[in-house]
C-alpha positions as CSV (number, residue, x, y, z in Angstrom):
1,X,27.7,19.5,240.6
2,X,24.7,21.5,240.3
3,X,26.2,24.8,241.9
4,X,29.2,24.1,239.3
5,X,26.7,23.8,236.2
6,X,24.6,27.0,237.5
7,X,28.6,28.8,238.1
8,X,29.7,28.1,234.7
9,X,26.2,29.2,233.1
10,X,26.3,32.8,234.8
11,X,29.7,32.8,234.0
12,X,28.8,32.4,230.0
13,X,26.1,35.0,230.6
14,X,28.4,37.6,232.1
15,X,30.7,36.4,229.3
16,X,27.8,37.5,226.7
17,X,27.1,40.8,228.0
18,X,31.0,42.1,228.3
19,X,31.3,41.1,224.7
20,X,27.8,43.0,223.9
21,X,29.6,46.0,225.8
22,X,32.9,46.0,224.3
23,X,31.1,45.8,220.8
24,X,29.3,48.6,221.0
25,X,31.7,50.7,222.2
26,X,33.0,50.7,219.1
27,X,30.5,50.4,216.4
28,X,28.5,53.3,215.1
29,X,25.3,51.1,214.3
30,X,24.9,50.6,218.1
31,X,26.9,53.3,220.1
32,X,25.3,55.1,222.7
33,X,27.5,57.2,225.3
34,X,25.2,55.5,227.6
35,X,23.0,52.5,226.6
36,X,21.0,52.7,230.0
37,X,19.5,56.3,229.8
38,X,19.8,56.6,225.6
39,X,22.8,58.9,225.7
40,X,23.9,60.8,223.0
41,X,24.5,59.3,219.7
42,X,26.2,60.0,216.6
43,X,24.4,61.9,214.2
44,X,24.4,60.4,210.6
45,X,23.8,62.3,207.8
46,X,24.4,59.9,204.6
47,X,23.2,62.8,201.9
48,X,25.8,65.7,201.9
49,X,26.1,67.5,205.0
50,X,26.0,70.7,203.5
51,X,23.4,73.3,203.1
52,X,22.4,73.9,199.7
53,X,19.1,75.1,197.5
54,X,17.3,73.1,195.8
55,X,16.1,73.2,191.9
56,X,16.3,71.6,188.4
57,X,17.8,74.1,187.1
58,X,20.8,74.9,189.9
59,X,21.4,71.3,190.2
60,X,21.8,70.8,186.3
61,X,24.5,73.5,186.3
62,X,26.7,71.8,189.6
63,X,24.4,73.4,192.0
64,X,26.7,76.9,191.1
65,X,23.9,79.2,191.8
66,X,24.8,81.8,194.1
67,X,25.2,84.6,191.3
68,X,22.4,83.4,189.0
69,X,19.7,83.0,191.5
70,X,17.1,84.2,188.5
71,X,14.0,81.9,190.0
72,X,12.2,80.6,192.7
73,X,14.5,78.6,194.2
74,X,16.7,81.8,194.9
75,X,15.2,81.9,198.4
76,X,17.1,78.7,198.8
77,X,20.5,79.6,197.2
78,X,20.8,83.8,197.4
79,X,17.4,85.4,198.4
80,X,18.9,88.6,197.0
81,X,18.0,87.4,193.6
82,X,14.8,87.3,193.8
83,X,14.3,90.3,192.4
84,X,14.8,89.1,188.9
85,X,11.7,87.6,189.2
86,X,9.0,90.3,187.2
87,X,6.0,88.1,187.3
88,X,3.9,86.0,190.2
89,X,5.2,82.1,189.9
90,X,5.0,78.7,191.7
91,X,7.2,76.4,191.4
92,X,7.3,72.7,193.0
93,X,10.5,70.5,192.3
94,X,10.6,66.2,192.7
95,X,13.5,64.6,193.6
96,X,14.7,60.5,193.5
97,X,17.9,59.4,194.7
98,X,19.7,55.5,194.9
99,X,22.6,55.4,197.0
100,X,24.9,52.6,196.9
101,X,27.6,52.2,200.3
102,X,30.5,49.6,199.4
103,X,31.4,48.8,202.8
104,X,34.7,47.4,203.4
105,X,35.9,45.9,207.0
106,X,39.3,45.0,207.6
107,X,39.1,43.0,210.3
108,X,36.0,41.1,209.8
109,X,35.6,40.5,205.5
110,X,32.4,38.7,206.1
111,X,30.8,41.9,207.0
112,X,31.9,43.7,203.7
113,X,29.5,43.9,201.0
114,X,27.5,46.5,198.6
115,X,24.2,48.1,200.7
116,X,21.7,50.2,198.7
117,X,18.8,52.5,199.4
118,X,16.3,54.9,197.5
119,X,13.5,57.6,198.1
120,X,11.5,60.0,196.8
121,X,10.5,63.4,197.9
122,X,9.0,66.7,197.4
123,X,12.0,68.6,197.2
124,X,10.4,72.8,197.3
125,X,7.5,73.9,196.5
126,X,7.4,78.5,196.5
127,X,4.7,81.1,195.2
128,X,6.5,84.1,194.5
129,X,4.8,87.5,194.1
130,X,6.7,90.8,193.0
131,X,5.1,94.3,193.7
132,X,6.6,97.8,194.1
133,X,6.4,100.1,196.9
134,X,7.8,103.6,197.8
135,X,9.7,103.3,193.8
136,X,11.0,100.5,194.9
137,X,10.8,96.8,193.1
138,X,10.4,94.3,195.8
139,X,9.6,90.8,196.0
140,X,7.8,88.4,198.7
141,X,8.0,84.0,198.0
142,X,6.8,81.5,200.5
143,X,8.8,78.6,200.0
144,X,9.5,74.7,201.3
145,X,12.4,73.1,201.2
146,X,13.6,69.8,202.4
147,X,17.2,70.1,203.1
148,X,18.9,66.8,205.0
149,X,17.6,63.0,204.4
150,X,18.8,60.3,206.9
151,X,18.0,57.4,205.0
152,X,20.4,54.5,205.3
153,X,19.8,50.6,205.4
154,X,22.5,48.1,206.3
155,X,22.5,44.3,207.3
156,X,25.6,42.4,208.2
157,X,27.1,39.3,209.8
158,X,30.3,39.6,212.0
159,X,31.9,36.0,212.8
160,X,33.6,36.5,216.3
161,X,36.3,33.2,216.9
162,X,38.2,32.2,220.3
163,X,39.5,29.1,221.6
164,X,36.9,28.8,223.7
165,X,33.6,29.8,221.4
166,X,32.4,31.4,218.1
167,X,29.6,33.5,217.8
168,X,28.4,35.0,215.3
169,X,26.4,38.4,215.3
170,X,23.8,39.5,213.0
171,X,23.2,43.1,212.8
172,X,20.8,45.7,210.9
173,X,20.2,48.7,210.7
174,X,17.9,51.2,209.4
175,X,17.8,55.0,209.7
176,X,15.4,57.0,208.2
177,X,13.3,61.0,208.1
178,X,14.3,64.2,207.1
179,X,14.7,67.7,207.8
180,X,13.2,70.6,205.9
181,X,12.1,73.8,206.2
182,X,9.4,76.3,205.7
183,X,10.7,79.8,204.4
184,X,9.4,83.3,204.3
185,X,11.7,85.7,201.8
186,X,11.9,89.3,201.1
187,X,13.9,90.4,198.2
188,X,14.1,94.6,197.6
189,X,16.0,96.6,194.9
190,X,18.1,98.6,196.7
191,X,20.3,100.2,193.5
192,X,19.5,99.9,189.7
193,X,22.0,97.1,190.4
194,X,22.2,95.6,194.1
195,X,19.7,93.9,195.7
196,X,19.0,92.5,199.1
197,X,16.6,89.7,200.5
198,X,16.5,87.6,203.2
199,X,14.3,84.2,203.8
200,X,13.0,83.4,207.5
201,X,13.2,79.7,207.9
202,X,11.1,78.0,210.5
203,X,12.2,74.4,210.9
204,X,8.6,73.0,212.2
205,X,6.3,69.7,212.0
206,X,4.0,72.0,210.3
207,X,4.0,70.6,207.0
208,X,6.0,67.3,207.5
209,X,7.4,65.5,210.5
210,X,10.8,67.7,211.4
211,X,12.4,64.5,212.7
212,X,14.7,61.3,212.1
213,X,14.7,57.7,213.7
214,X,17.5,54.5,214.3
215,X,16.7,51.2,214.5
216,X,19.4,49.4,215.5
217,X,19.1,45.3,216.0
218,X,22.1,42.7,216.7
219,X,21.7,39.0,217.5
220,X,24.3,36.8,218.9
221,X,24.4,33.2,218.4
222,X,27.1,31.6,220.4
223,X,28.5,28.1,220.8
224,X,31.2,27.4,223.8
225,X,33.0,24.5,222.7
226,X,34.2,23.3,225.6
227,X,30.8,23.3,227.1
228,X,29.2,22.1,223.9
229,X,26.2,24.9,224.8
230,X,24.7,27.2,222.5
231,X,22.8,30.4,223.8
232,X,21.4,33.2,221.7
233,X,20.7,36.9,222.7
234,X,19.1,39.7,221.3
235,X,19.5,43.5,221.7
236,X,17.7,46.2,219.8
237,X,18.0,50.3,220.4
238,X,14.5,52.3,219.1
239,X,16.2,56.4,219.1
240,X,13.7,59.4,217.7
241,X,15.2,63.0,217.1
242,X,12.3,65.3,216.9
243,X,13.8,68.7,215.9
244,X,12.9,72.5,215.4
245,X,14.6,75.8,215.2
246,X,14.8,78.8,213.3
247,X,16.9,80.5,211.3
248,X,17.8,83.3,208.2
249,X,19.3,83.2,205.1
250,X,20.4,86.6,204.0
251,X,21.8,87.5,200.6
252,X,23.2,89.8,198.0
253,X,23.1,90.1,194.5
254,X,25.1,92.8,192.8
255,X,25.0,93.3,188.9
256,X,28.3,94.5,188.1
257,X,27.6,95.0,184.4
258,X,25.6,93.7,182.0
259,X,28.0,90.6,181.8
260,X,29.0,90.3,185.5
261,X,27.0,89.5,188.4
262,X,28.3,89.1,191.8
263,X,26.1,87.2,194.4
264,X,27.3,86.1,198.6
265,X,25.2,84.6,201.1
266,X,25.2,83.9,204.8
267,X,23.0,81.4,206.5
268,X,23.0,81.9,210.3
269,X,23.7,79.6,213.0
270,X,21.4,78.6,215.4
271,X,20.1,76.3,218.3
272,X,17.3,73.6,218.1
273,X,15.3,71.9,220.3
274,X,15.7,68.5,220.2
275,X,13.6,65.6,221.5
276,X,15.6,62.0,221.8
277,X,13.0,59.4,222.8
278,X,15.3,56.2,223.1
279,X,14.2,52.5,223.6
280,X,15.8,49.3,224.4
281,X,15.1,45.6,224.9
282,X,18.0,42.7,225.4
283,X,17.4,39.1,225.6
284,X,19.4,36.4,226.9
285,X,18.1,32.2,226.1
286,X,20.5,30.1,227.4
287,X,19.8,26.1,228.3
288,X,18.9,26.7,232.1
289,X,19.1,30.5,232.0
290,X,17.1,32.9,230.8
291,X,17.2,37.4,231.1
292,X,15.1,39.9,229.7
293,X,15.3,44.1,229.7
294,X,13.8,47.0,228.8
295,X,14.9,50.9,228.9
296,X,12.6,53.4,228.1
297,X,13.7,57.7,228.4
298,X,13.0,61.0,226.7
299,X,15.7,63.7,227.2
300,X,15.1,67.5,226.1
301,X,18.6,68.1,224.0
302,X,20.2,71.2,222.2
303,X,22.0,71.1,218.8
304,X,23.9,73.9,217.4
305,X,23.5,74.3,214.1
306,X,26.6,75.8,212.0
307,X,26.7,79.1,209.7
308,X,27.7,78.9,206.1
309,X,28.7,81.7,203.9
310,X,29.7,81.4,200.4
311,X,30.1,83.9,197.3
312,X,29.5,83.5,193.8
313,X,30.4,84.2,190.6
314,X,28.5,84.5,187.0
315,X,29.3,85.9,183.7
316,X,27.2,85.7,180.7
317,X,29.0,85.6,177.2
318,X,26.3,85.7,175.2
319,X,22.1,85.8,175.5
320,X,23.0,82.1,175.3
321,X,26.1,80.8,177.0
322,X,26.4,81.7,181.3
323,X,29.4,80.2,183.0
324,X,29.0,80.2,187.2
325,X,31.2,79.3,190.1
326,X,30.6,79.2,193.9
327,X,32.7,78.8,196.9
328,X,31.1,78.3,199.9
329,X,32.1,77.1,203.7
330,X,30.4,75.6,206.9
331,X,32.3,75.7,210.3
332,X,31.6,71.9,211.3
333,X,33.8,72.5,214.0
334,X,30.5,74.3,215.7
335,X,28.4,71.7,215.2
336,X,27.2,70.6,218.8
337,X,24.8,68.6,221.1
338,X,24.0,69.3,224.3
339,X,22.0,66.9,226.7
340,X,20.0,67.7,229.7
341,X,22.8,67.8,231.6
342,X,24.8,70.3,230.2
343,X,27.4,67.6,228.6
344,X,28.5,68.8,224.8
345,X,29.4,66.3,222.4
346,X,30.4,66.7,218.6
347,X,27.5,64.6,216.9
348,X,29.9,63.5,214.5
349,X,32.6,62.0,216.0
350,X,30.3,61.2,219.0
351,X,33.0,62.6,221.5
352,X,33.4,65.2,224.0
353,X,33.8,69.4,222.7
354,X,37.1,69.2,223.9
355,X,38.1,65.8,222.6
356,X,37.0,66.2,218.7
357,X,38.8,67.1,215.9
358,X,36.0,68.1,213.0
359,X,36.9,70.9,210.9
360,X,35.0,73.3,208.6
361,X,33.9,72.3,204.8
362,X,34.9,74.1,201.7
363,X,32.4,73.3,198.7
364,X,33.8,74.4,195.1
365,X,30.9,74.1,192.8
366,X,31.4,75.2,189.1
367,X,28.6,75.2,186.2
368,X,27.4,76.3,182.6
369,X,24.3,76.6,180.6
370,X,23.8,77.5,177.1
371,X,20.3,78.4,175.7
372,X,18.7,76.8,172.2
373,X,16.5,79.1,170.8
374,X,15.6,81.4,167.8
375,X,15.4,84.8,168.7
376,X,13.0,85.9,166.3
377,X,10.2,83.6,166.2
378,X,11.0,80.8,168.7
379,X,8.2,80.2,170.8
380,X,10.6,77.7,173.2
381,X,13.6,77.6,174.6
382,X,16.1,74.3,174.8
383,X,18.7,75.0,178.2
384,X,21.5,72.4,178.2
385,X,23.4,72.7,181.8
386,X,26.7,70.8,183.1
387,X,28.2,71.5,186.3
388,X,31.3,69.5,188.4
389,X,31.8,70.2,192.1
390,X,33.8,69.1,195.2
391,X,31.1,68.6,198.0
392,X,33.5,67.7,201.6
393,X,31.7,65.9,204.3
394,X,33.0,67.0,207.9
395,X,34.9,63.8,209.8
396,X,36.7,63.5,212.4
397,X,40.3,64.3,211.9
398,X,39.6,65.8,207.9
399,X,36.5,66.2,205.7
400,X,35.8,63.2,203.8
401,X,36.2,64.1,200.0
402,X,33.1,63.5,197.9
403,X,33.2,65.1,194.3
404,X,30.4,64.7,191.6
405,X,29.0,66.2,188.1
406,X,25.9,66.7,187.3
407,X,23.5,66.9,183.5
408,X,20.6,69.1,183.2
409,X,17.9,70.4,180.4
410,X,14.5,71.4,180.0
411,X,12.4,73.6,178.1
412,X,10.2,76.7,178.3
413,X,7.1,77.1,176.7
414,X,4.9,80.4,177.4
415,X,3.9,80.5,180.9
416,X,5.3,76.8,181.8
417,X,9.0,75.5,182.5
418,X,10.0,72.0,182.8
419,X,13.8,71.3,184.1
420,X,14.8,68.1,184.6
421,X,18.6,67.1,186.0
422,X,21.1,64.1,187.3
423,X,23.8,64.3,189.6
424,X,26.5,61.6,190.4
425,X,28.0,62.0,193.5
426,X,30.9,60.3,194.8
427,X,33.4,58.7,197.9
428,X,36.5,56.8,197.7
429,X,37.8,55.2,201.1
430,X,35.4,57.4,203.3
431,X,33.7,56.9,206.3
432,X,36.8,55.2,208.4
433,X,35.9,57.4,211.5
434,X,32.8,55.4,211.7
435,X,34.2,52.2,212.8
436,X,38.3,52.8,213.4
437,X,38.5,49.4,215.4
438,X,36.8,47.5,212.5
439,X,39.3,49.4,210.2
440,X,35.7,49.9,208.5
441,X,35.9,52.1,205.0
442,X,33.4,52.7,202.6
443,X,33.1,53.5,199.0
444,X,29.7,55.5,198.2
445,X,27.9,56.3,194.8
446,X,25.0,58.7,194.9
447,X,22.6,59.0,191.9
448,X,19.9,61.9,192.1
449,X,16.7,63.1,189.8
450,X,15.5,66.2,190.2
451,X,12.4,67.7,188.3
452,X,11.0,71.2,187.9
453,X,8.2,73.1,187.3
454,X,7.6,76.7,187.3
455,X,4.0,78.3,186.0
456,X,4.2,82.0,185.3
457,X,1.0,84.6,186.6
């Protein structure tokens, strides 16, 4: 009787821990190619994927900036317009966003339900100085940026029925860092009309930690009914991505005519260094049977980082009224991780090169201002900015389609400017590559704050 009794409680546990692995074979919040070692994971980037400036200003007008690029944050969007800057500046710009995820599961409703987060940042900072050498106007700006935030917050239950038992799982997870960059830019004059610059960004722990962790935790309570036994266990994954690299943004600015202005810019690929320290504990209590573990590792990774290109547009009407538009893309499909073995894996999709199906991004991003003021005697000036935009993020199988619009104003007194801007930024039915066997979907609303100010030398 007592061999029985000990049989059936291993046979519960082993139970347990095939229904721990099936689960998170198929969940996002706890996958790991291989939960022993750490393994690669999926890379979650909630804000958009792509890589874009930063700014007030930009944002106010849709983030179409490519061909105005007339302040600091130029470094960011087209270095080549830089060189419309004819005094020393600094500029630093705050941002606040609140994103709501309205997560729907098909399989399991209990799990669906509205999760929030928020943050603040220092979004850039630049000093800017313009000088001219050999009859030529040229322009140096040292510049921060932060450029991708990983925060994201959920907590769920997931009821689990047989005949036999019910469980029910409680999981949370939390997700949070950032990656920015420091940049050194160069803008020269090359033609009464053309210029050129470039911006050297070095993607270090120098000023802020370069780096993002996961905290994944799921408990199981279980009940077999025909045993009339209840066990609990408990597993949590601990993952840190430390990450640095370097990289260039190079750009043109080309005034057509006094109306016209053509701008392009190409931001390179490029490899980083990656540092994955991964942690893991699990936990079995069971009446008359009790397990504990713990896996510790650090693995040395590569990610490849993709190029984006995109080309702008701007015509002025009047002193007052400019109208902008920007088309840019990033080839997702490049967008790799390599581990210490040599395996590659898309860090979206979280499956081998040769098995994913993520495609490059188009952004469409299209923007006004018009300018208050009184040319005479005015000693200010009142911008009023709108911009729309489509803003893809890469999936597997086709981008996920986030669009968005954004408000913007400000004003300019003597040596000091103060922009201020919202964006709303939206999903519908997104996100289903996440958790296809949950037939998991997810609506997502995205409010952001950005504020500006520039002091003129």
């Amino acid at each position: 009787m007592i061999h029985q009794n000990i049989f059936k409680k291993s046979l519960f546990f082993l139970i347990c821990l095939s229904a721990l692995g099936a689960f998170i074979s198929d969940t996002a919040i706890a996958q790991t190619s291989d939960t022993a070692t750490g393994g690669v994971q999926r890379l979650e980037i909630p804000s958009t994927f792509n890589p874009v400036g930063s700014g007030a200003r930009a944002l106010g007008m849709g983030s179409a900036f490519i061909a105005v690029a007339d302040d600091a944050t130029a470094a960011s969007w087209n270095p080549g317009g830089l060189i419309q800057l004819g005094r020393p500046e600094v500029s630093v710009v705050g941002a606040f966003f609140h994103r709501t995820e309205e997560n729907e599961f098909g399989t399991n409703t209990e799990a669906s339900g509205e999760q929030r987060v928020d943050a603040e940042n220092i979004n850039y900072f630049s000093a800017s100085y313009p000088f001219a050498l050999f009859n030529r106007n040229m322009i140096l700006s040292l510049n921060y940026q932060h450029l991708f935030d990983f925060t994201r917050e959920w907590n769920f239950p997931i009821i689990e029925r047989s005949t036999r038992t019910s469980a029910i799982w409680d999981f949370r997870y939390k997700q949070s860092g950032s990656l920015s960059a420091l940049g050194l830019a160069y803008c020269i004059q090359m033609t009464p009309r053309v210029s050129f610059g470039f911006t050297l960004n070095f993607w270090e722990d120098w000023l802020k930690d370069n780096s993002w962790e996961q905290n994944r935790y799921r408990k199981i309570t279980t009940i077999d009914h025909l045993e009339n036994v209840m066990s609990t266990d408990e597993y949590s994954i601990w993952s840190k991505y430390s990450f640095s690299g370097f990289n260039a943004n190079l750009g043109v600015l080309w005034n057509i005519n006094e109306k016209l202005t053509l701008g392009a810019v190409f931001k390179t690929p490029f490899t980083a260094d990656l540092k994955h320290e991964f942690a893991s504990e699990y936990s079995l209590i069971d009446p008359g049977l009790s397990y504990d573990s713990s896996v510790s590792s650090t693995e040395d990774q590569k990610l490849d980082m993709p190029m984006s290109y995109g080309i702008g547009v701007a015509y002025r009407f009047s002193d007052r009224l400019t109208v902008s538009a920007d088309i840019c893309r990033t080839e997702w499909q490049d967008f790799l991780i390599e581990d210490s073995e040599g395996n590659k894996t898309c860090p979206i999709s979280d499956r081998p090169v040769e098995e994913s199906d993520v495609h490059a991004t188009h952004q469409v991003r299209i923007g006004a201002e018009y300018l208050f003021f009184d040319p005479a005697r005015s000693k200010y000036v009142i911008p009023l900015r709108c911009g729309v935009f489509y803003d893809p993020a890469p999936a597997e199988g086709s981008p996920d389609n986030f669009y968005g619009f954004s408000l913007g104003s400000g004003i300019a007194v003597g040596k000091f400017v103060l922009d201020i801007a919202y964006q709303y930024r939206f999903g519908k039915d997104v996100g289903t590559y996440i958790l296809q066997n949950r037939e998991f979907s997810q609506d997502v609303r995205e409010h952001a704050l950005y504020s500006s100010v520039i002091i003129h030398f």
